[in-house]
C-alpha positions as CSV (number, residue, x, y, z in Angstrom):
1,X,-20.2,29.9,5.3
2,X,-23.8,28.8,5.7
3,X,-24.9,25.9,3.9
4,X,-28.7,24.2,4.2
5,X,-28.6,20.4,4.0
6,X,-30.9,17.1,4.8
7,X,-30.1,15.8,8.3
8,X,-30.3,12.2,7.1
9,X,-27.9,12.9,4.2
10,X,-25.4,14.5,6.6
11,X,-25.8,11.8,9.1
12,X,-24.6,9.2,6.3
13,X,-21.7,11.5,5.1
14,X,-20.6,11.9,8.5
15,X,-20.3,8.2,9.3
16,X,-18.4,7.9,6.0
17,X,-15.6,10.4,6.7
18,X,-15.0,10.4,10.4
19,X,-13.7,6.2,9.6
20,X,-10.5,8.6,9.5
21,X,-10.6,10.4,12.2
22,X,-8.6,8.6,15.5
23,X,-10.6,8.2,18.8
24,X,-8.0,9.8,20.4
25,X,-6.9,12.8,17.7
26,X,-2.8,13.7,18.5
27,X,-3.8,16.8,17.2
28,X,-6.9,18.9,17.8
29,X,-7.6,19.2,14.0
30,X,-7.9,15.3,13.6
31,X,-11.0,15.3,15.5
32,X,-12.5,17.9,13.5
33,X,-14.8,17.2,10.3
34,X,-13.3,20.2,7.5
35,X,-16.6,21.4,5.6
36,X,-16.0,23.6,2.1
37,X,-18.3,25.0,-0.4
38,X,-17.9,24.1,-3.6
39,X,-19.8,23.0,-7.0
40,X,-20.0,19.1,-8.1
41,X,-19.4,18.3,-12.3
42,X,-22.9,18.3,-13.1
43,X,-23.0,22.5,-12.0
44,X,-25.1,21.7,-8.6
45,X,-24.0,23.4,-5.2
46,X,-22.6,21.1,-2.6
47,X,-20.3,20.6,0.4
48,X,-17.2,18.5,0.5
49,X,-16.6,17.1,4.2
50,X,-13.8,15.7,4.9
51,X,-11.5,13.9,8.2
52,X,-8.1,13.2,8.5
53,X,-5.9,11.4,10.9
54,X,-2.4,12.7,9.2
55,X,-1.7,9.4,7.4
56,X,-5.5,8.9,6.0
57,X,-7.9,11.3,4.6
58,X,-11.6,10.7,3.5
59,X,-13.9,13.0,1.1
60,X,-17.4,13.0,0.8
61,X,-19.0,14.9,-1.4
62,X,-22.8,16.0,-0.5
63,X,-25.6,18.1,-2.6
64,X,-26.9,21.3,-0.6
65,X,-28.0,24.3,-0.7
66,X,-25.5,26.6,-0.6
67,X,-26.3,30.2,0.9
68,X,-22.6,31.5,1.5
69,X,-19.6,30.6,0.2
70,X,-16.5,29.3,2.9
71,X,-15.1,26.6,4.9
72,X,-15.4,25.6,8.7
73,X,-13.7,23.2,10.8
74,X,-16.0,21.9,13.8
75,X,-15.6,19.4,15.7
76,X,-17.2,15.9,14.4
77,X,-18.0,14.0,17.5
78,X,-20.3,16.6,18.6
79,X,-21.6,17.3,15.2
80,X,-22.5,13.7,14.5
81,X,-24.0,13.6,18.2
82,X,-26.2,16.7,17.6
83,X,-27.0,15.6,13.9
84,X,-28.3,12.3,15.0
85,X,-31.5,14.0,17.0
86,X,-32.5,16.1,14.3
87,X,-35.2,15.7,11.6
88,X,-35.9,17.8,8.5
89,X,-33.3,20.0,7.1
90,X,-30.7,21.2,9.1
91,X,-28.8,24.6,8.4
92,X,-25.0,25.0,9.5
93,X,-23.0,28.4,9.6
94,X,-19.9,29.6,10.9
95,X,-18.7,33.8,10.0
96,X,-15.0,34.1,9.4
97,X,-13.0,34.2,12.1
98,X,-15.9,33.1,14.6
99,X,-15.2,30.7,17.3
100,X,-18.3,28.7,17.1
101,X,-20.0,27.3,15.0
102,X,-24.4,27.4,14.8
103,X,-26.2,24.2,13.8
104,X,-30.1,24.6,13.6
105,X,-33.2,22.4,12.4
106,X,-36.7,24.2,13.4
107,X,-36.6,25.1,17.0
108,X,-33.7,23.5,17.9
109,X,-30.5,25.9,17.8
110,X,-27.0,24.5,18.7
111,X,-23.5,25.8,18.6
112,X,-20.2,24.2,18.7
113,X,-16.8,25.5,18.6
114,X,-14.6,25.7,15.9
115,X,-11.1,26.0,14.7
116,X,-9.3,28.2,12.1
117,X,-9.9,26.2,9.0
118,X,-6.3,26.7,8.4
119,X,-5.7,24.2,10.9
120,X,-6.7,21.0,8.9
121,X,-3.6,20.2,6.3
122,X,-3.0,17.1,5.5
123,X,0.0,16.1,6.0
124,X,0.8,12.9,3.3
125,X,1.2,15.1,0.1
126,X,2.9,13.2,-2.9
127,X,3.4,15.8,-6.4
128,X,4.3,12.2,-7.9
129,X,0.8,11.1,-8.0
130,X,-0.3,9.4,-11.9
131,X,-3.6,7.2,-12.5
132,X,-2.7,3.7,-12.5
133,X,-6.3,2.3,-13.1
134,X,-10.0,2.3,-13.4
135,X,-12.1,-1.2,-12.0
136,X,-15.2,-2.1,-11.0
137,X,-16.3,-1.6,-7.1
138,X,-17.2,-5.2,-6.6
139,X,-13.7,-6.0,-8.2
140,X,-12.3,-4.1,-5.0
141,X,-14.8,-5.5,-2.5
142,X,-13.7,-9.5,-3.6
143,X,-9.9,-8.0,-3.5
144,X,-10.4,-7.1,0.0
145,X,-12.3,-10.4,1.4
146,X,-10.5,-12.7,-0.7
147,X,-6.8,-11.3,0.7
148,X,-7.2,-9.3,3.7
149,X,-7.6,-12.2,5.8
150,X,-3.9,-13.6,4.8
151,X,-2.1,-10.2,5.5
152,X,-0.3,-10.0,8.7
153,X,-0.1,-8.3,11.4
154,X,3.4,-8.2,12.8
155,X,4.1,-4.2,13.1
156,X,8.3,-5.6,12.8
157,X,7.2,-6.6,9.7
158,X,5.3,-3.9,8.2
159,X,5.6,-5.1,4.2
160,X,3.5,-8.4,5.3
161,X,1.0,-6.1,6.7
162,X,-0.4,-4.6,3.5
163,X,-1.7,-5.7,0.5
164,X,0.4,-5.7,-3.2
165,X,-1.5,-3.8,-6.0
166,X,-0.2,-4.6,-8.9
167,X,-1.4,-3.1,-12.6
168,X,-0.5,-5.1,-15.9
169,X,-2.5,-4.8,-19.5
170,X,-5.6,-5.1,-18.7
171,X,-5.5,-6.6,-15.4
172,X,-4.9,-5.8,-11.7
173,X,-3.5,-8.8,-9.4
174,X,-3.6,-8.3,-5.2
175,X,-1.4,-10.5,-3.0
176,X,-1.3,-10.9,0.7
177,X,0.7,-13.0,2.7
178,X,1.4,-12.9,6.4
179,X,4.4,-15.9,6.0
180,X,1.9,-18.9,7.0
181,X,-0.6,-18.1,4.3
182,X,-1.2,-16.8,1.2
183,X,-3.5,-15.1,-1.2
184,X,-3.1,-14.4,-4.7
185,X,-6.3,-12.9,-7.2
186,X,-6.1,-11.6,-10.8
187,X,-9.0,-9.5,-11.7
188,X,-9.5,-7.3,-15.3
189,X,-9.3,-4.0,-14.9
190,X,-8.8,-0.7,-17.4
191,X,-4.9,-0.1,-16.7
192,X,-3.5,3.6,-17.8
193,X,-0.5,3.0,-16.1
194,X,1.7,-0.5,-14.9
195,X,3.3,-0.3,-11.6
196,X,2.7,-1.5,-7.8
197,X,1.7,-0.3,-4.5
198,X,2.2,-1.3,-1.3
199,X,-1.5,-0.6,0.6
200,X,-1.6,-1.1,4.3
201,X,-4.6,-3.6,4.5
202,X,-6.4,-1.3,7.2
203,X,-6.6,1.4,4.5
204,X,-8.0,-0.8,1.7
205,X,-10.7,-2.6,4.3
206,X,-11.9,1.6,4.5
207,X,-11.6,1.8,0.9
208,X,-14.0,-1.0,0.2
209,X,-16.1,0.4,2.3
210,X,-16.0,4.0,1.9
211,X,-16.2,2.7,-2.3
212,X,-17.7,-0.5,-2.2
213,X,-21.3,0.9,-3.8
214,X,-20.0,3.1,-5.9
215,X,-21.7,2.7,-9.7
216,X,-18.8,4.5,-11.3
217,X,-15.3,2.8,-11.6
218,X,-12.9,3.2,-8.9
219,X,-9.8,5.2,-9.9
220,X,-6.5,4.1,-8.5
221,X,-3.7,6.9,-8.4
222,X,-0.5,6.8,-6.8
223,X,2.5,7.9,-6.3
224,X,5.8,7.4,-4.4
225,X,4.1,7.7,-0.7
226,X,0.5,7.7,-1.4
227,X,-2.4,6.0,-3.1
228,X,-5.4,7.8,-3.8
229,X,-9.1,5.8,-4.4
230,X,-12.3,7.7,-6.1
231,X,-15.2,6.9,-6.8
232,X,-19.4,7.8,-6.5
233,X,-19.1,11.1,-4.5
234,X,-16.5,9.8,-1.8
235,X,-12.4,9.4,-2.3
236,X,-10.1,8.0,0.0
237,X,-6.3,8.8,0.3
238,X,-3.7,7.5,2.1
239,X,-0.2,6.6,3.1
240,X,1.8,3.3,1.2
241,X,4.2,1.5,3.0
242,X,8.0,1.7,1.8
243,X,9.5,-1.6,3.0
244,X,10.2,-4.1,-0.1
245,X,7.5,-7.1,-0.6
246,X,8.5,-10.5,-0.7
247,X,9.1,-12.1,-3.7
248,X,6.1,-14.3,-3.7
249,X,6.3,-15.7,-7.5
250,X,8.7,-18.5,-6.7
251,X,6.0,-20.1,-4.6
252,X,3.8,-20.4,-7.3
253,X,2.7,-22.7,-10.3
254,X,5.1,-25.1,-9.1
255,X,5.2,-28.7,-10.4
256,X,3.0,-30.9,-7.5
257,X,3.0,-34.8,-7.6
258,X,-0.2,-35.2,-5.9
259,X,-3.4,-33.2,-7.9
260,X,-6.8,-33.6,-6.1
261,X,-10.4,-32.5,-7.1
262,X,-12.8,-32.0,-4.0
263,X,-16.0,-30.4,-3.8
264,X,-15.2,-27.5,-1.3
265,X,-18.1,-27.2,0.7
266,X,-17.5,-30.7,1.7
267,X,-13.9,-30.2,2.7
268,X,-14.6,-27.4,4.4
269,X,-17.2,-29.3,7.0
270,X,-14.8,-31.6,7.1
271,X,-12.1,-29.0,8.2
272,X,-14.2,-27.3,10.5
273,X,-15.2,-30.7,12.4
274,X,-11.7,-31.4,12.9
275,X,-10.6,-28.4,13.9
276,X,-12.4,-28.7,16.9
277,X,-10.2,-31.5,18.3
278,X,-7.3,-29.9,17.2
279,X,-7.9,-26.4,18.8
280,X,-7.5,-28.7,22.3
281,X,-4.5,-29.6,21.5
282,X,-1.2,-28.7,22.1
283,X,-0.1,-27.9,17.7
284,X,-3.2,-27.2,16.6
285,X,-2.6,-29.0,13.4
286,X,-5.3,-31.2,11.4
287,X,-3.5,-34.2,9.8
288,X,-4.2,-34.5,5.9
289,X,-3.9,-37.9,3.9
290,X,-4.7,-38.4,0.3
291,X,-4.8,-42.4,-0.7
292,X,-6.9,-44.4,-2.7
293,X,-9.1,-41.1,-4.0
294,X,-9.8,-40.5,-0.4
295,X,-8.9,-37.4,1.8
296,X,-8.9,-38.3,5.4
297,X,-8.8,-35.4,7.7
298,X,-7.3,-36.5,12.0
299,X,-7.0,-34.1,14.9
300,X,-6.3,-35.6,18.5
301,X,-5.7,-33.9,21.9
302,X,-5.7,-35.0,25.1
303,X,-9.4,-34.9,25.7
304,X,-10.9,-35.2,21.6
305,X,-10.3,-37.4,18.7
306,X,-11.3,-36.9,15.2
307,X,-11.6,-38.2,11.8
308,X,-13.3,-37.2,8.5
309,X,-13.1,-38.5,5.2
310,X,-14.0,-36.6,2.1
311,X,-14.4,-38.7,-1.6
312,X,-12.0,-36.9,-4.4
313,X,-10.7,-37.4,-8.0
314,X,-7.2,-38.5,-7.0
315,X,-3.9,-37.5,-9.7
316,X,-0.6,-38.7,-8.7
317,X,1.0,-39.9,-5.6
318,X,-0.3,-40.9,-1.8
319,X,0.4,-38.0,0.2
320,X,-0.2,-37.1,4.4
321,X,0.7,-33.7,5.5
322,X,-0.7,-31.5,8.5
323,X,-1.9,-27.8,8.7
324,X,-3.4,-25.3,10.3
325,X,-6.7,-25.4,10.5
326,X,-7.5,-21.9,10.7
327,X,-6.1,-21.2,8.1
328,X,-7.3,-23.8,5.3
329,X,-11.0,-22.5,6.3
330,X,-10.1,-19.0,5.7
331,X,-8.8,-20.3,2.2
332,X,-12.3,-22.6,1.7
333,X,-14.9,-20.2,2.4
334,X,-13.2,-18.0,0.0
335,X,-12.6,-20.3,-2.8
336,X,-16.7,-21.9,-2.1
337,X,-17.9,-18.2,-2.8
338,X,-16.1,-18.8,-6.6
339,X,-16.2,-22.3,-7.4
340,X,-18.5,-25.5,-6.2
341,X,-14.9,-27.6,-6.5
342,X,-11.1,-27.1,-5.8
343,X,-8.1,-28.1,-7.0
344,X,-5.8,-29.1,-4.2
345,X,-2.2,-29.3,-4.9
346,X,0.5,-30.7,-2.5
347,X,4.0,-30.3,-3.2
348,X,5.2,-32.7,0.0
349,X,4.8,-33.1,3.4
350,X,6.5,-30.2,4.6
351,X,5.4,-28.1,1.8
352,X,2.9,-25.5,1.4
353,X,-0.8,-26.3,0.1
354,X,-2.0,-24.7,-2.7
355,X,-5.8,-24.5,-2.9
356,X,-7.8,-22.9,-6.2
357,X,-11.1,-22.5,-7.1
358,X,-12.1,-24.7,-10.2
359,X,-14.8,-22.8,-12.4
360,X,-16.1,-24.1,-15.4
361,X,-15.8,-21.0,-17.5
362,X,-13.0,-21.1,-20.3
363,X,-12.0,-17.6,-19.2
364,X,-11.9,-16.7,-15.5
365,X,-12.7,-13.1,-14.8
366,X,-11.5,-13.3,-10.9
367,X,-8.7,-15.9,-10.5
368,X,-8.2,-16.4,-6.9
369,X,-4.9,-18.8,-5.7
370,X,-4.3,-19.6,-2.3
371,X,-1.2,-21.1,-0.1
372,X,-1.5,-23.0,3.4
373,X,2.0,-23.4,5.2
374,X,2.5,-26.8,6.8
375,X,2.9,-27.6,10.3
376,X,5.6,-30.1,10.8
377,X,5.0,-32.8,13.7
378,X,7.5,-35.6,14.6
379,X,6.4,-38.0,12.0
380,X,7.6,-35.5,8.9
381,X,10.4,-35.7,7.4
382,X,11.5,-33.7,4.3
C-alpha cells in the first residue's frame, strides 16, 4: 500500500475514528487505526480508516491519492502523534508482509510498526441487519441532548442505560429514563422499516458526533445485536443492548388536576436559585406550590433558606409537591431551547412532573416530553 494524503485532512479523520479505540486496547489490534484502499461513489481514489474497540467500530472515509492498492494496520497513537507535527502532504506505505510501516512529509521520514492486517476483525457481526430509517443530522443531534441527560447509569441496570429508538410511519420517537427522570421526543423521519433499538447512550453521544455535520441523511440499520449509523463520509456501528425496556407508555398523557402555563426561562432562574439552598441540605429537594396562579419555589438547610415565586396561568386545583432540583433544570434548559413557555402538569404530591415545551406552531416537528420523579418529605401524603 502507499497512499499520498493532506496532513490536515488525516489529522481530522484520525480524531474521528480513534473515539473507538480504548485507552487501554485488551487486544493489540484495538489500538491500531486499519487503513484500506478503495474508491468512493463518485469514482475518486480514497482511504477508508477505521478503529475498533470489539463492541464499537468507526469509518472514515478520506479522498487521496492512491499510488498502490492494500491495507495496513499501524498503530494510531503514534500515527496521530507523528501526524500532528507535519505540514504539507504526507505519504504513508507499508509492503506486504513488512513489519513497519513508513510515514513521510518532505524531509521528515518516520516509521512505525505494524501488524498483519488480518488482525483487525470486528468482532459484533449481525447477517440480520435491514434499514430502519433515513433523518436529518440535527434530528439526531436534539435526540441526543434532549435525552441523554435522563439515561442512567446503573451498570445492574443496563436497559436504563441506553436510549429507545423507535421507527413508526413517518416518525422516529427516542426515550430515556434512568427511574427518577424521563425524556420522551417524537421527530419526522423517512421510515423504510418499523421496529426498535436499544442504543447504549455512550454509542449515540459518538454518533452525534461522529454524524452530527453530515449534509446527507443519517441511515439507521439494525439488526438483532447491532445498529449501524451513516452518513457524510463517516459510519458508526455498534453493539445494542438485549435486556427488555421498561414500559414507559403508562406514564404518559395521563389525566392531571392541576395544568399550569409558565414562561420557562423564568422557572428555570427560579429553580436554579433554589437549588442552591437545597444542595446544603440533607434531601436535596426544592418544595413546589401552585395557588392563586402563583408557583412558589422553597429550599431550607441548616445554614440557607430560599424562596421564589414565579406568576403562571393557573388550570385546576392548588397543588405543593417537592423534587429534585437537578433534575427539573436538566428538563428546563431543554424545553427553553424549544419553546419560550411550558406546560407543567402535576398529577399529585407524590407523583411525577410532567413538563412540555408549548410552541405555537399547529404542527410540532420535534415534540419533546419530560418526567420529574418526586421526592417525598414528611409532610406528603398520598
Amino acid at each position: 500500500m502507499k497512499i499520498c494524503v493532506s496532513s490536515n485532512d488525516l489529522k481530522k479523520a484520525l480524531d474521528a475514528v480513534m473515539d473507538a479505540s480504548p485507552s487501554r486496547p485488551a487486544l493489540p489490534a484495538h489500538g491500531c487505526v486499519h487503513i484500506q484502499t478503495a474508491v468512493d461513489s463518485n469514482g475518486y481514489d480514497c482511504v477508508i480508516l477505521s478503529c475498533q474497540d470489539g463492541a464499537l467500530e468507526i469509518r472514515r472515509w478520506l479522498n487521496c491519492v492512491v499510488q498502490e492498492q492494500g491495507n495496513a494496520l499501524i498503530q494510531a497513537r503514534l500515527l496521530r502523534n507523528y501526524i500532528a507535527v507535519m505540514d504539507g502532504m504526507v505519504t504513508i506505505s507499508c509492503k506486504e508482509n513488512d513489519a513497519k510501516c513508513q510515514i513521510n512529509a518532505g524531509k521528515k521520514k518516520n516509521s512505525i510498526a505494524c501488524l498483519p492486517p488480518s488482525e483487525y476483525a470486528f468482532s459484533a457481526a449481525d447477517k440480520s441487519i435491514c434499514q430502519y430509517a433515513s433523518l436529518p443530522a440535527e434530528t439526531l443531534k436534539r435526540f441526543v441532548s434532549t435525552c441523554a441527560h435522563c439515561a442512567g447509569t446503573d451498570m445492574t441496570r443496563m436497559a436504563l442505560t441506553g436510549m429507545l429508538l423507535e421507527m413508526q410511519a413517518g416518525k422516529c420517537m427516542a426515550t430515556c429514563t434512568s427511574g427518577f427522570t424521563f425524556a420522551h421526543v417524537e421527530a419526522p423521519a423517512n421510515v423504510h422499516c418499523e421496529g426498535s433499538l436499544l442504543i447504549p447512550v455512550s454509542s449515540l453521544q459518538k454518533a452525534s458526533k461522529l454524524l452530527g455535520a453530515s449534509k446527507t441523511p443519517i441511515i439507521i440499520q439494525g439488526g438483532k445485536t447491532l445498529c449501524r449509523m451513516s452518513g457524510e463520509g463517516a459510519e458508526i456501528t455498534f453493539s445494542l443492548l438485549t435486556a427488555q425496556y421498561v414500559d414507559y407508555r403508562r406514564l404518559m398523557h395521563y389525566e392531571a388536576p392541576t395544568n399550569v402555563l409558565v414562561d420557562c426561562k423564568e422557572l428555570l432562574s427560579a429553580v436554579n436559585s433554589t437549588a442552591i439552598a437545597a444542595a446544603d441540605g440533607q434531601k436535596n429537594a426544592v418544595t413546589v406550590s401552585v395557588e392563586n396562579g402563583v408557583i412558589t419555589l422553597k429550599a431550607s438547610s441548616q445554614n440557607s433558606d430560599s424562596v421564589c415565586t414565579v406568576d403562571c396561568l393557573q388550570y385546576g386545583t392548588s397543588i405543593e409537591a417537592s423534587f429534585n432540583p437537578r433534575y427539573m433544570i436538566d428538563a428546563l434548559e431543554c424545553a427553553a431551547k424549544e419553546a419560550a413557555n411550558v406546560t407543567l402538569l402535576f398529577k399529585g404530591p407524590v407523583s411525577p412532573l410532567a413538563i412540555m415545551p408549548e410552541t405555537e406552531q399547529k404542527e410540532k416537528p420535534f415534540t419533546p416530553y419530560f418526567l420529574v420523579l418526586p421526592v417525598r418529605t414528611f409532610t406528603q401524603r398520598s
